[in-house]
N, C-alpha and C positions, 0 to 999 in steps of 0.2 A: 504493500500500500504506500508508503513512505516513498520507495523507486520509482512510485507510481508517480506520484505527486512532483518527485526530482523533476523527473522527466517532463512535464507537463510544466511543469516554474523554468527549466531548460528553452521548450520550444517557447513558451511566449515570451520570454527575455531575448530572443535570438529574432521573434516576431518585432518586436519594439524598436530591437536594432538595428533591422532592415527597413523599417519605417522611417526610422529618424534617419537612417543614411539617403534612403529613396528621397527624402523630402531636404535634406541641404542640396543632392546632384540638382531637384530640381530648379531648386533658387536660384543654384549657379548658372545654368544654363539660360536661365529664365532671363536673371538680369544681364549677361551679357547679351544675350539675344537680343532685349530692348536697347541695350548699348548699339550691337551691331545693326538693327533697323533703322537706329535715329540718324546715325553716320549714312548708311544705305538709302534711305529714303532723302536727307539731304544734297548725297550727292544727284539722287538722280531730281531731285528737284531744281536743284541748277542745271542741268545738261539739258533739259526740257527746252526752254527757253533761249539757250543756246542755238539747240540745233531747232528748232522751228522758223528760228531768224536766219539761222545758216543756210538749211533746202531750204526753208518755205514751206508751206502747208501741204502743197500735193509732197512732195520725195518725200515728208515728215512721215507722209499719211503712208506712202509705199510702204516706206520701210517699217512701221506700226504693220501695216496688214500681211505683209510677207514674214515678219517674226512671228507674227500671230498664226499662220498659215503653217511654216514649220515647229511651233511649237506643240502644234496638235496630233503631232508624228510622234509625240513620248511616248505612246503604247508600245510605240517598236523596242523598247529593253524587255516588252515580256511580260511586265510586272514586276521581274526581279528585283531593281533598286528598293523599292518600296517591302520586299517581303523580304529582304535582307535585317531591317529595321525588327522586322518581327523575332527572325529568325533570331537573330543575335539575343537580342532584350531575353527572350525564354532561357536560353543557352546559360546567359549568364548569370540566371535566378533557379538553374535546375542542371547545368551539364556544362563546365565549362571544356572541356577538355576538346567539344566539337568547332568550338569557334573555329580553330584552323583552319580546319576542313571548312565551314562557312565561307568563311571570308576569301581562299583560295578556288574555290568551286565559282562564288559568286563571280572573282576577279578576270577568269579568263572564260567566264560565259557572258559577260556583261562584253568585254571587249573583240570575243567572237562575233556576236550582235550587232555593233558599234562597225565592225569592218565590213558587214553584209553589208547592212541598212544603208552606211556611207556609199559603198560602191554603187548601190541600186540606184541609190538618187543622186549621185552626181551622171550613173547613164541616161538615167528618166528628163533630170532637168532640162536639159537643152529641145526637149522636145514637149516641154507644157506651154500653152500658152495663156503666158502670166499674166499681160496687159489685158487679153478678154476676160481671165477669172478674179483677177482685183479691180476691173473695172479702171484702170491705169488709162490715159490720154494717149493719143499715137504721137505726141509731143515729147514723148519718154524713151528715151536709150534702148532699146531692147537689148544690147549685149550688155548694158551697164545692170539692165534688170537681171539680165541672167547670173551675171557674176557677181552681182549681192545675194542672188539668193541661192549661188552655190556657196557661196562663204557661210552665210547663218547655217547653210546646213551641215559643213564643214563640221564647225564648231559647234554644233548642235549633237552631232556622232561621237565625237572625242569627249563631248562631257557624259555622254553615257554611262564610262567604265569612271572617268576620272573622278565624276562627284561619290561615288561609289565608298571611299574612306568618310565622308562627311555622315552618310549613313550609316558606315558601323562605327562611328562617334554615337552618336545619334543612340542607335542601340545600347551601347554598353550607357548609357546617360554622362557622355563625356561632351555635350554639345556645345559647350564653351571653346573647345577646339576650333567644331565647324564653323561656330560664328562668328572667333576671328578671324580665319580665312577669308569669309565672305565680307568681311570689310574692307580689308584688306585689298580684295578685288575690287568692290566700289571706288575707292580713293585713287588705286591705277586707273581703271576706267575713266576718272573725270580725268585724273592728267593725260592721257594719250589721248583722249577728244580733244583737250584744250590744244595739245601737239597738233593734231590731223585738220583743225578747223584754223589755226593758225598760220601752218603750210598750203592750207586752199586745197586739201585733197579728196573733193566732191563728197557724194554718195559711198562710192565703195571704200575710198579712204576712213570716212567717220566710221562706216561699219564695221570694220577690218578695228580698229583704235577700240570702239567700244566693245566688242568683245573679247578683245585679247587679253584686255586686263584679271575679268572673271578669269579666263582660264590659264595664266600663271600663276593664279593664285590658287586655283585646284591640284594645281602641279605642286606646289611649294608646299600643300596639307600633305599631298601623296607623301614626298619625301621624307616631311620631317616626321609624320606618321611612323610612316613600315620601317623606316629605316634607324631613327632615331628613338623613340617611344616606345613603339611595341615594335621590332624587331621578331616577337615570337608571331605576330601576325602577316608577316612579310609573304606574300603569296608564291607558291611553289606549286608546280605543274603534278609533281609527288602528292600532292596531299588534296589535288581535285577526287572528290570522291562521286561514284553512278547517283547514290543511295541522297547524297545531300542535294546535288540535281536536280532529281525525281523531287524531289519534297521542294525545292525553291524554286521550280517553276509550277509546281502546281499549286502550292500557296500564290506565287507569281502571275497566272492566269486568270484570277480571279482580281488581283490588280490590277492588268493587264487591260481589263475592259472597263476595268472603274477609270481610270485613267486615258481610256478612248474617250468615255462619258463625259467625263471631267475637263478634257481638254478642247471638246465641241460645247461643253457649258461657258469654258471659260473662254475662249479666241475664236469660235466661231462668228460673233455679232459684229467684229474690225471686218471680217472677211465678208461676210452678207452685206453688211453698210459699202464695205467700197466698190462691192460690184453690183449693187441697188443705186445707191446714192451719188458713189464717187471718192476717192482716196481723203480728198478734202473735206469729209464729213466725217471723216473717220480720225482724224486730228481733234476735232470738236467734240467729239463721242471719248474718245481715248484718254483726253488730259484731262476730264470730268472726273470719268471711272477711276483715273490715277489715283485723284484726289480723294473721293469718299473710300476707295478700297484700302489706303494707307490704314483705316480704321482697324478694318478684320486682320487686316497683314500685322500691325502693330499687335494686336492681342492674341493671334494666332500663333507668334513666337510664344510668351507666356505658356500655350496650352501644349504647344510641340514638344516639351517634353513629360509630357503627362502619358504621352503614348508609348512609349519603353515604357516607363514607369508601371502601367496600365498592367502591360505583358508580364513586367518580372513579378508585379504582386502575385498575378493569375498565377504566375509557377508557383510562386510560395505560400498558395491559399488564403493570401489575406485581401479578400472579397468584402470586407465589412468597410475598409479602408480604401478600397477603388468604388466603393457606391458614395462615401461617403467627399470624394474628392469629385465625383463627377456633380452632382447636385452642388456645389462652391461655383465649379466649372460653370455651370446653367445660369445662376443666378448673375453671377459678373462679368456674362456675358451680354445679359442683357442692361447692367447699370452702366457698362460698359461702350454699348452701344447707341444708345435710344439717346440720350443727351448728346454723344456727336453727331448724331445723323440731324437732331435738328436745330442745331447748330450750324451745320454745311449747307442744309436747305436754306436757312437764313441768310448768312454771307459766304456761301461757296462762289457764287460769279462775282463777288467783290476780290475772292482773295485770287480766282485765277486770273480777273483783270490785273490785279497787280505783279502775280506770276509770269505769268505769257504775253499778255496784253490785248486790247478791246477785241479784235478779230476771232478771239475763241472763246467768248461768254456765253455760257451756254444758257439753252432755255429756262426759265421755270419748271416746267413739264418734267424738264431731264434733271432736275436739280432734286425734285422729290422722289422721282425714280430712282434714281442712286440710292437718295438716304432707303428706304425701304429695302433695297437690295442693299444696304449696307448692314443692316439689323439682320437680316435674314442669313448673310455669310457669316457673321459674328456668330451669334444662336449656331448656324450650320458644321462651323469648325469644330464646337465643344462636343457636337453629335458624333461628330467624322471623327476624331483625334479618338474618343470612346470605344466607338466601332474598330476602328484599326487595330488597336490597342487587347482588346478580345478577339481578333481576326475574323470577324463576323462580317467578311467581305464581298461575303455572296448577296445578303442581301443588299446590300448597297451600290454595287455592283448590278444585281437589276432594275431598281429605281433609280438608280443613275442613267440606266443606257434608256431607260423611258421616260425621265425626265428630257436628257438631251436631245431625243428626235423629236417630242412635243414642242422644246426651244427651239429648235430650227425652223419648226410647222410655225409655231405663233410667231415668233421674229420677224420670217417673211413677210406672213399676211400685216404684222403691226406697221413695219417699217414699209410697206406700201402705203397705207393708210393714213397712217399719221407722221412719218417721218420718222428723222433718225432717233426720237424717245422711244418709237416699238421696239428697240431691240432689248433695253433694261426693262422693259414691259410681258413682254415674250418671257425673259428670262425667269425674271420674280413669283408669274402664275405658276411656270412648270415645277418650277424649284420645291416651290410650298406647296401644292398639291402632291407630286408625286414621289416626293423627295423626305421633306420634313414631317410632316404630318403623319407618313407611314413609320419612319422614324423613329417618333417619339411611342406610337403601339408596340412597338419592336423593342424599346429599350425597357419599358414597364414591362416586357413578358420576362426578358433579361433578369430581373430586379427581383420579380418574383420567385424565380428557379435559385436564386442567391440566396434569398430568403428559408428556403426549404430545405437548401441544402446546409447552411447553419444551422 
């Protein structure tokens, strides 16, 4: 009775201590996160401005809609990046000995991926036609188009495998790492535009400048990571295993689509607006959304890493402790959100008159569509960050691929009708009907099954 009791004062002292340790990684990561967004966010609030004066509003707009175009190709890792994050977080709350094998499996199936995908589309490229699918003017370069957007997609392939360390950061709740990196990049990126818009080096020069800097600085985590750091996690072709594979693309798959879904939720409306509207409408639509989405982005760092967190509780059975952090989650997302949003609705065209200036003030119309779509990404992140975090990615994963072809459907018909405000229109009905609302039934059944089984 007494061993009994040992044992029993053992594990929940051993419970406490995984709690209190779970909850400083989080802090850490938390506040440097908002550290590295405020840097992130500044720079890219200067660069705006910059290069809108630089092209001018239509190349601003190309190149808005051609990022936006290739960033909707992230399905192509599979899903892996993202189930990498899982994969690790458990490992590290139940088996560490596998991370190896993780992280080496992941390393040269991400970069397998990364050389297909590259090869296909720089053969595909030369043969899309870009100015009819963005709605681009016949007053635009065609080989200058092409060679921006073989570049975005360049660098769009190499960051595949290369962000790859920032998520098994991310995993082990080391995310203080990734975050300085990603400043890091930030701060390059503004100085090599200031270099490239200095030297007068057009369109493909600014885009070549601004990306380069992100992906030196992925390079510089890779290094100081594997080789410096953990050294034990340094990936070897030895330690790719069939059996971890099998398991990170099938967890992966189910990513995979959420991240198709996700990625026509998110950069499909640049692309609809500029081949409805016009590249120029899509400048005015873009440095809106910029604006009110700094919101969810800002606090979406905070919840980032609640998602390993989420996972290694789950290994270690303390279920009492992930219901009780996801309901904090809910509540400050919404104290969170609801005072910025009408806040922005109030002087959001003040503050980007003074940002950008008079030519891209946007409507009223579009100013409450944001805010509204700003509460619901806020709200939506503490849902997702939850889900993920349980891997309970199937269902979201299907209300995601039905939410996004409902976006596509309403986008079109709004942004006929009423202009470029249908497309945050389009977005907000599908979102919350078939997205949130299912959602929140999904996570009470969740809660209850928790319940039962304490």
């Amino acid at each position: 009775m007494v061993s009994t009791f040992d044992d029993l004062s053992q594990k929940l002292m051993a419970s406490i201590d995984r709690a209190q340790d779970r909850l400083k990684k989080i802090i850490k990561t938390s506040w440097s996160g908002l550290f590295s967004r405020i840097i992130t966010t500044a720079v890219s609030l200067i660069i705006v401005p910059f290069a809108v004066h630089y092209l001018g509003k239509e190349q601003y707009g190309v190149w808005i809609a051609i990022s936006s175009f290739v960033s909707m190709l992230a399905f192509l890792d599979g899903g892996a990046g993202n189930a990498v994050i899982n994969m690790v977080a458990y490992a590290s709350g139940a088996n560490q000995e596998r991370l190896g094998k993780i992280v080496s499996t992941a390393f040269f199936s991400l970069m397998a991926l990364a050389l297909a995908g590259g090869l296909l589309f720089l053969a595909a490229c030369p043969f899309v036609p870009w100015q009819k699918l963005l709605g681009i003017s016949a007053s635009t370069s065609i080989s200058n188009l092409n060679i921006v957007t073989m570049v975005v997609g360049i660098f769009f392939f190499v960051n595949i495998f290369a962000t790859l360390v920032g998520k098994i950061q991310r995993g082990l709740q080391e995310g203080h790492l990734d975050n300085f990196w990603n400043t890091t990049g930030a701060v390059l990126s503004l100085l090599f535009v200031y270099v490239a818009i200095r030297n007068d080096t057009g369109l493909v020069g600014f885009v070549i400048a601004f990306l380069a800097g992100s992906f030196l600085a992925f390079l510089g985590n890779n290094v100081h990571y594997l080789y410096f750091l953990r050294s034990d996690l340094r990936p070897h072709i030895a330690k790719v295993d069939g059996e971890v594979a099998q398991e990170l693309f099938k967890v992966g798959s189910m990513f995979f689509v959420l991240q198709i879904a996700g990625a026509i939720q998110g950069q499909a409306d640049n692309v609809l607006i500029a081949n409805l509207l016009g590249p120029a409408e899509v400048t005015n639509y873009s440095i809106c959304m910029k604006l009110f989405l700094m919101v969810p982005m800002l606090f979406g760092l905070l919840l980032t890493p609640l998602w390993p967190a989420y996972r290694e509780a789950l290994a270690s059975g303390d279920k009492s402790w992930v219901k009780q952090i996801f309901f904090k989650s809910l509540r400050w997302s919404l104290l969170f959100s609801i005072p910025s949003a009408f806040f922005l609705m109030l002087f959001g065209g003040n503050v980007i008159e003074l940002w950008v200036g008079s030519d891209v003030v946007p409507s009223t119309s579009l100013l409450i569509g944001c805010g509204i779509w700003l509460v619901l990404m806020t709200v939506g992140n503490a849902l997702g960050v939850f889900l993920n975090g349980m891997q309970f990615v199937k269902i979201q994963m299907i209300l995601a691929l039905v939410a996004a072809i409902m976006n596509v459907v309403l986008s079109i018909w709004f942004i006929q009708t009423i202009g470029v405000v249908g497309a945050v229109w389009g977005s907000i009905i599908s979102y919350f009907i078939f997205t949130m609302l299912p959602c929140f039934f999904f996570i009470k059944k969740i809660f209850r099954n928790f319940d039962q089984s304490v």
